[in-house]
C-alpha positions in Angstrom: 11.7 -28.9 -28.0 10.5 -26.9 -24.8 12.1 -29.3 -22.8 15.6 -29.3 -24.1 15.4 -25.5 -24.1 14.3 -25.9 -20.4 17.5 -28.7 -20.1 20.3 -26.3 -22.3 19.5 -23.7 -19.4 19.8 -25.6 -16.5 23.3 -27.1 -18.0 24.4 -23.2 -18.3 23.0 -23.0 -15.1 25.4 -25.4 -13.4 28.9 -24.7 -13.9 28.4 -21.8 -13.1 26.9 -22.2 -9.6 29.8 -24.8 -8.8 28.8 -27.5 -10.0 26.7 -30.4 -8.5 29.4 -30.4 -5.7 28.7 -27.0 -4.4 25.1 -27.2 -4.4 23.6 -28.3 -1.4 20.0 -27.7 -1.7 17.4 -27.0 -5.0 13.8 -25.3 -4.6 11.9 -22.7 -6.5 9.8 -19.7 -6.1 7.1 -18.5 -8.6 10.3 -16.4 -9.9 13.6 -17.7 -8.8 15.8 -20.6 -8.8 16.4 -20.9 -5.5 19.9 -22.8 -4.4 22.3 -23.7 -1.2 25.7 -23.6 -1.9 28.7 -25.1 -0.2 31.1 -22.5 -1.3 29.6 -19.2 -2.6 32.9 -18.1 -4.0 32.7 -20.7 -6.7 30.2 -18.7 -7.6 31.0 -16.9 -11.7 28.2 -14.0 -11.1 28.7 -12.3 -14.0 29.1 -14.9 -16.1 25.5 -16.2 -14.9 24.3 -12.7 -15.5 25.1 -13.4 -18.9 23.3 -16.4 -19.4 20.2 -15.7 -22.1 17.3 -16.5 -20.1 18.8 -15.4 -16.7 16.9 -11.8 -15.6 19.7 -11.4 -12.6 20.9 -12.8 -9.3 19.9 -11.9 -5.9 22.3 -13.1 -2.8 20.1 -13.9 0.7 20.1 -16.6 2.8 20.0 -18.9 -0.4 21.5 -17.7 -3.7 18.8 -17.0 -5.8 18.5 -17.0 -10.1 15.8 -15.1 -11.6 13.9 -16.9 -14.7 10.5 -15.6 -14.2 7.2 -17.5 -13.7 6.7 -20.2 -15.5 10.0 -21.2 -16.8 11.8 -21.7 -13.4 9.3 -24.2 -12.9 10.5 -26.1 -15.8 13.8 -25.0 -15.4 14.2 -26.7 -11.6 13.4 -30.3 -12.2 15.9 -30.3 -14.9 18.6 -28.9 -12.8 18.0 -30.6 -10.1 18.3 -34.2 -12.4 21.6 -32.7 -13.7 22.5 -32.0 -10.1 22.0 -36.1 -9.5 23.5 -37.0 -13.2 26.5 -35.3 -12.3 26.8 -36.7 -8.4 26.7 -40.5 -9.6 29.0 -40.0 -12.4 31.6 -38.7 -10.3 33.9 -41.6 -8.7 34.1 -42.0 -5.0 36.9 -40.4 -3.2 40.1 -42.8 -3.3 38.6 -45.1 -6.2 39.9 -47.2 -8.8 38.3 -45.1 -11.0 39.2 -42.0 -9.2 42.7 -42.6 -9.0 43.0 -44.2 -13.0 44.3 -41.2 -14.3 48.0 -40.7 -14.5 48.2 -37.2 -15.8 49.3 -34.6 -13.1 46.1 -32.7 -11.5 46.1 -29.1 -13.4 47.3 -26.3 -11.4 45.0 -24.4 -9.5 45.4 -20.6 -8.6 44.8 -20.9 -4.7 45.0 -24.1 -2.2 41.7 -25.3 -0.6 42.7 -23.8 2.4 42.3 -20.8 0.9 39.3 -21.5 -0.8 37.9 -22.4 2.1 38.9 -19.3 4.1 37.8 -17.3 1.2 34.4 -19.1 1.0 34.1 -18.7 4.8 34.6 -14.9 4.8 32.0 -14.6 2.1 29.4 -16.3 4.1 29.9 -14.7 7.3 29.7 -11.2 5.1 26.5 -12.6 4.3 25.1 -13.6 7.3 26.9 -10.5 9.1 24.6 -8.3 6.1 20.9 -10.6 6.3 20.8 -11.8 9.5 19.3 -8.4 11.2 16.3 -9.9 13.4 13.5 -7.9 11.2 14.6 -9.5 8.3 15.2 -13.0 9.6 11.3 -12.1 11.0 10.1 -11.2 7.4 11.9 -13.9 5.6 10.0 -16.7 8.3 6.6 -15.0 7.0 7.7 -15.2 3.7 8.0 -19.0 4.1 5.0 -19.2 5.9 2.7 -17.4 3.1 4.4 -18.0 0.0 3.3 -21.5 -0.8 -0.2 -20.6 -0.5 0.4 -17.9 -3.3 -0.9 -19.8 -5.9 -4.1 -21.3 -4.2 -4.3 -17.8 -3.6 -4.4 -17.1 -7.6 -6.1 -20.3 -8.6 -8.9 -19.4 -6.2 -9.2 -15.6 -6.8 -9.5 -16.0 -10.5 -12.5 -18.4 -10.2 -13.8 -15.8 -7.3 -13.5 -12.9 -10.4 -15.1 -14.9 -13.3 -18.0 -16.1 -10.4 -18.3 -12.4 -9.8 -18.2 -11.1 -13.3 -21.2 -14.3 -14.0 -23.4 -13.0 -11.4 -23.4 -9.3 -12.3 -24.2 -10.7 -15.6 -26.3 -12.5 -14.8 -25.5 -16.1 -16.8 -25.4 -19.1 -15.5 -27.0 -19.0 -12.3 -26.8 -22.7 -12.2 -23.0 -22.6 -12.5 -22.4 -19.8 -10.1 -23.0 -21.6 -6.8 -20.4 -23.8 -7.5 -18.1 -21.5 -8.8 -18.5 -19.1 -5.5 -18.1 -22.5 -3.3 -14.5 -23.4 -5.4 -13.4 -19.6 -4.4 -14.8 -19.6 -1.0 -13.2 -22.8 0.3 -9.8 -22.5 0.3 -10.0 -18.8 2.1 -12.6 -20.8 4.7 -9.8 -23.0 5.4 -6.8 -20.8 5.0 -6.2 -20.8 8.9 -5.3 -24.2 8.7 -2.4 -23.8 6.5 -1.2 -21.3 7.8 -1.0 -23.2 10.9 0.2 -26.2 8.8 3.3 -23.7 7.2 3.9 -22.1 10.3 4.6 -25.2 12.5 7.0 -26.4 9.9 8.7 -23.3 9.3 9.6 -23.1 13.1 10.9 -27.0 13.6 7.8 -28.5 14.7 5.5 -31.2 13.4 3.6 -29.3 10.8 0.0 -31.7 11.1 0.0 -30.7 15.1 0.1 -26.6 14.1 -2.6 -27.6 11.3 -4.7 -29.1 13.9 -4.5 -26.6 16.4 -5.1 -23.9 14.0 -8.3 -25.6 12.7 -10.3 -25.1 15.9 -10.3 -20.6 14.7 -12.2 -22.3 11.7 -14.2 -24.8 13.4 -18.2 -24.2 13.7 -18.5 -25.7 17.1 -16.1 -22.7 18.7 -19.3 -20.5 18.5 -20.5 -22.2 21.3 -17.7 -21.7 23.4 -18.0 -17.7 25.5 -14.8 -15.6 26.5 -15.3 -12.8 28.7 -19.2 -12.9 28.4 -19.4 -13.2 24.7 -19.2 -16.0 22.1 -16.2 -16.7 20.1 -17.0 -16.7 15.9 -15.6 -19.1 13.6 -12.9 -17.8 12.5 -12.4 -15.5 15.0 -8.7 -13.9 14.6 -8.1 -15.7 11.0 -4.4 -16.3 10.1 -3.2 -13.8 13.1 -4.7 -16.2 15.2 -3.4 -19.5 13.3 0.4 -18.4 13.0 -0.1 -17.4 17.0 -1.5 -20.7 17.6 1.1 -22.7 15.4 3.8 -21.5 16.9 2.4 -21.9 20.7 1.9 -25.6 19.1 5.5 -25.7 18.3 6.7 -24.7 21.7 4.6 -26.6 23.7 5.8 -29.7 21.6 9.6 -29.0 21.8 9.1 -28.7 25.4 7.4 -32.4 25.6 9.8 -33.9 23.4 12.7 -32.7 26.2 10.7 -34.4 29.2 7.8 -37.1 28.3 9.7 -40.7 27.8 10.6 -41.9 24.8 8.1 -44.8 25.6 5.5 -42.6 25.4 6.5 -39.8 24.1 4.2 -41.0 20.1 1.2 -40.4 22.6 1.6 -38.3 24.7 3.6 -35.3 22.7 1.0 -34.6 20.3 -2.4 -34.9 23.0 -0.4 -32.4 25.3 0.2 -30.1 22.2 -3.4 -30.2 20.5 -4.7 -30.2 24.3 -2.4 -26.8 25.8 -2.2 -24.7 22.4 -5.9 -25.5 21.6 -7.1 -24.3 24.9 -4.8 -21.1 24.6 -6.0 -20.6 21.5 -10.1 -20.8 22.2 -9.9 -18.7 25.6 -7.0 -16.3 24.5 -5.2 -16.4 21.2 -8.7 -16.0 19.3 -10.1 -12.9 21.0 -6.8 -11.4 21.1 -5.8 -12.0 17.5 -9.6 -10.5 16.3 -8.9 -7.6 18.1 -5.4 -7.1 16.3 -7.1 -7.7 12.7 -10.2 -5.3 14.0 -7.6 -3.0 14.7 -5.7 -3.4 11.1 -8.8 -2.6 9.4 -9.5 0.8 11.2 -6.0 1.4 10.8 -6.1 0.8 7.4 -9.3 2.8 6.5 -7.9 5.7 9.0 -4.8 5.7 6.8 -6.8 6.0 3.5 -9.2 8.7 4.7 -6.8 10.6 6.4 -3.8 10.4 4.6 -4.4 8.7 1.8 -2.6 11.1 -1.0 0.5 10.4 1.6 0.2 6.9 2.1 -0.4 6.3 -1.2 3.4 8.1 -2.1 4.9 6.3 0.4 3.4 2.6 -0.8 3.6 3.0 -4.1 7.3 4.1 -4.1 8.8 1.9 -1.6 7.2 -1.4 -3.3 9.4 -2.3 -5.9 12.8 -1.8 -3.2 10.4 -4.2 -1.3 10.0 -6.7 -4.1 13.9 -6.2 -5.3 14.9 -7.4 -1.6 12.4 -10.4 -2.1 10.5 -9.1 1.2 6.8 -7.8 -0.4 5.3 -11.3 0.9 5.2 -10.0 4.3 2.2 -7.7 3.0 0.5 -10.9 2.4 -0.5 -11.3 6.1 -2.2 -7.9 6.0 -3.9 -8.2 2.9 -5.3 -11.8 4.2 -6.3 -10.0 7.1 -8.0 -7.2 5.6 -9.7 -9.8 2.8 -10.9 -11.8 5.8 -12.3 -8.8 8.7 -13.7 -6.4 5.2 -14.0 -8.8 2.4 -11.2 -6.8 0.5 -7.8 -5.4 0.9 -8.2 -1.4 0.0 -3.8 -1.6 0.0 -3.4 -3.8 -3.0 -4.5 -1.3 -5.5 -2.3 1.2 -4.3 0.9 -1.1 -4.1 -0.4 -2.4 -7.6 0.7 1.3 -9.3 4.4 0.5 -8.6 4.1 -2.8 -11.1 2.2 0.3 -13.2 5.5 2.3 -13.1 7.9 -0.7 -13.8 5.5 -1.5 -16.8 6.2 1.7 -17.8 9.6 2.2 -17.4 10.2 -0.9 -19.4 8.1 0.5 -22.3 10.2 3.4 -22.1 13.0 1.8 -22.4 11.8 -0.2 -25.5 11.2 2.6 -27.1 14.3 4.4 -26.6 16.8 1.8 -27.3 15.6 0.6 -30.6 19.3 -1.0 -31.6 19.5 -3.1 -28.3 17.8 -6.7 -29.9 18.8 -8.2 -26.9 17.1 -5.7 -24.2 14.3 -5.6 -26.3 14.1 -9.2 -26.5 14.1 -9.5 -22.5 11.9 -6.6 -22.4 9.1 -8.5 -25.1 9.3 -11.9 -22.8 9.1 -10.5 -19.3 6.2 -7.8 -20.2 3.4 -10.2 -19.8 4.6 -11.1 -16.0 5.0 -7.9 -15.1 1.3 -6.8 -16.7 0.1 -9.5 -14.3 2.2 -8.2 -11.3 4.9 -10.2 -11.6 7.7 -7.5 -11.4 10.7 -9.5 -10.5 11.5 -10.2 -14.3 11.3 -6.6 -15.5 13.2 -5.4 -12.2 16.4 -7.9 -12.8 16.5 -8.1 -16.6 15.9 -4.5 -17.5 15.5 -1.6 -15.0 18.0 -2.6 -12.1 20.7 -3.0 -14.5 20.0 0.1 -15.9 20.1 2.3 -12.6 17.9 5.7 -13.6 15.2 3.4 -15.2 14.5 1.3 -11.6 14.7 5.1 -10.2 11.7 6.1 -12.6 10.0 2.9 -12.1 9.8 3.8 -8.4 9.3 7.8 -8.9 6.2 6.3 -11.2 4.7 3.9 -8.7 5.0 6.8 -6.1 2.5 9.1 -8.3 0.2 6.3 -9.4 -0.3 5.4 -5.7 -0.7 9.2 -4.3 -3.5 8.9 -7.1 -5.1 5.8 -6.0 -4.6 6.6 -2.6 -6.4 10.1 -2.7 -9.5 9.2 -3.5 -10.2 5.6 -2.2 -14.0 6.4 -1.6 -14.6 6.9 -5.4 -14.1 3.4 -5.8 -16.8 0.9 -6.9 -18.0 -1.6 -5.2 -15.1 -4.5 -5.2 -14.9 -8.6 -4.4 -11.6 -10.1 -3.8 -9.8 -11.0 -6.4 -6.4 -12.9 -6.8 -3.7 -12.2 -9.4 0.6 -13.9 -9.2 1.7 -10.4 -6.8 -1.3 -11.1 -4.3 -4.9 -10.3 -3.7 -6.8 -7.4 -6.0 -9.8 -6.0 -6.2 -12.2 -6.4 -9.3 -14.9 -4.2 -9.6 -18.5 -5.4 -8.9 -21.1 -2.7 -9.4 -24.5 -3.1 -8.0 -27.8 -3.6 -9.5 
């Protein structure tokens, strides 16, 4: 039954996009439906809007359908097997099939030509509006960080139960094992963000993997930079994305000069050999200074400014998450997790999912007649409890205007609060939940 509802809104989905002929590429976020069109102009927005189970639309460098977590999961592989349902139905250009009927073609209200130019102008007004060089920066970090997101929940949840177990106090035989399941992944994290970076900037993604597992690899503590000894991962993900992308340089420029003859063994010893080195002697000191320096900047930030900051975080946020760019905090908060073993940001930027939360419960309240907004309202409250704020955002408060105002005006209080007394707080272990890593409190013996 779950499945044909999944099915029934991919089918709406489709026409409405285009068709299978105008989409060009199918992927999904832990939110949105994520497609490349041929011709954006095809494009029935409104009509989409419209669509029961759609929370909204957002236009970037891909055109984007918010479902919410979970069902754009289940949502994708059925549009994407509609997408290939449709394709080998249709007959081949100049078939037997294609030219069987005899009826006249129905009219239609411009020429391709002008389609085209229509569908041209569109996509240079897009480019002309996204393409700005910090975005195009934030959107590549994005892509780099994102697909770790839910190793990054998966992980953190078993890090909060392991936590929550030992203060307890129960099972001590089951804790060690819990703490090594949450403890790997962040071990290792340096090598997929080499991994995502490599492939993100065009080069082979197992070459910026391997040059970013050296940060993480035991045997660099051996090795001395100006007088002292490098640490295992020494510079964490600063150092892997630095590293990756030397890799991925460094490779292009082989692949232009080494013979083709050669070039399967050649190309990737040169690359493992030139960024590694880089990496141990330079890239590593370098990039543990920068997250040394994030963490004093950080704690500076909160002790001296903290009712401030806190304003300025928690109100900005949801624009942040409404423009799809909040995974550029990611980087930071890995940072902070790795060089202080938590991220003193998150629970600040955390108050403006608060004020959506409340906004929407507002708004529930107030418009007791609206079934329908209530409806949206009742399924999309659980994801945005958990952090998830895109559903709220699109189906309920951005639509609305004022409420997305409030939203914002309420995340701005709630993180002048949290950011005014950050000392106050307990003791905390990492923690991670769907909008990125937490704190849970862990209180002493």
């Amino acid at each position: 039954m779950a499945e044909n509802k999944n099915r029934a809104l991919a089918a709406a989905i489709l026409p409405l996009v285009g068709g299978a002929a105008n989409v060009t590429t199918v992927v999904h976020c832990m939110t949105r439906l994520r497609l490349g069109l041929a011709d954006r102009s095809l494009v029935q927005d409104e009509a989409l809007k419209a669509v029961p189970g759609v929370m909204g639309v957002v236009e970037d460098d891909t055109y984007q359908v918010v479902l919410g977590p979970g069902t754009v999961a289940r949502v994708t592989p059925e549009f994407e097997a509609l997408v290939e349902e449709e394709r080998a139905a249709a007959p081949a250009p100049g078939s037997a099939a294609g030219a069987a009927p005899a009826a006249a073609p129905e009219p239609h209200p411009v020429t391709a030509e002008e389609l085209a130019a229509r569908g041209a102008e569109l996509k240079a007004a897009r480019k002309a509006r996204n393409a700005t060089p910090l975005k195009l920066f934030l959107r590549r970090i994005a892509n780099i960080f994102v697909p770790l997101i839910p190793a990054l929940i998966g992980c953190g949840i078993v890090a909060g139960v392991n936590g929550l177990l030992t203060n307890l106090g129960w099972a001590p035989g089951v804790t060690p094992a819990l703490g090594a399941l949450a403890s790997g992944f962040m071990a290792l994290i340096a090598v997929f963000v080499g991994y995502n970076t490599a492939k993100e900037f065009g080069g082979t993604p197992i070459l910026g993997g391997a040059v970013a597992s050296i940060i993480v690899f035991p045997g660099v503590g051996d090795v001395e930079v100006l007088g002292s000894r490098l640490s295992p991962g020494q510079g964490g993900v600063l150092g892997a994305l630095g590293a990756a992308v030397l890799a991925v340089y460094v490779e292009r420029w082989c692949r232009r000069r080494v013979p083709e003859a050669v070039d399967v063994l050649v190309t990737p010893t040169v690359t493992v050999l030139v960024a590694g080195l880089v990496t141990v002697f330079g890239l590593m000191f370098v990039a543990g200074q920068i997250a040394s320096g994030i963490g004093t900047g950080a704690d500076w930030l909160l002790e001296n400014t903290g009712a401030f900051a806190g304003l300025v975080l928690g109100g900005l946020f949801l624009p942040l998450v409404m423009l799809g760019l909040h995974q550029a905090l990611i980087p930071i908060h890995t940072t902070l997790i790795e060089s202080q073993g938590y991220t003193a940001l998150l629970p600040i930027l955390a108050m403006a999912g608060a004020g959506q939360v409340g906004c929407a419960v507002a708004v529930y309240l107030r418009l007791r007649r609206n079934a329908s907004l209530r409806r949206t309202i009742r399924s999309a409250m659980p994801a945005g409890i958990l952090g998830v704020g895109e559903p709220l955002i699109y189906g309920v408060s951005l639509p609305l205007g004022r409420p997305f105002i409030t939203a914002c005006v309420g995340g701005a209080a709630g993180g002048a609060g949290a950011g005014s007394g950050p000392k106050s707080l307990p003791l905390v272990k990492t923690v991670v939940v769907p909008s990125g890593p937490w704190h849970a409190p862990t209180y002493a013996p």
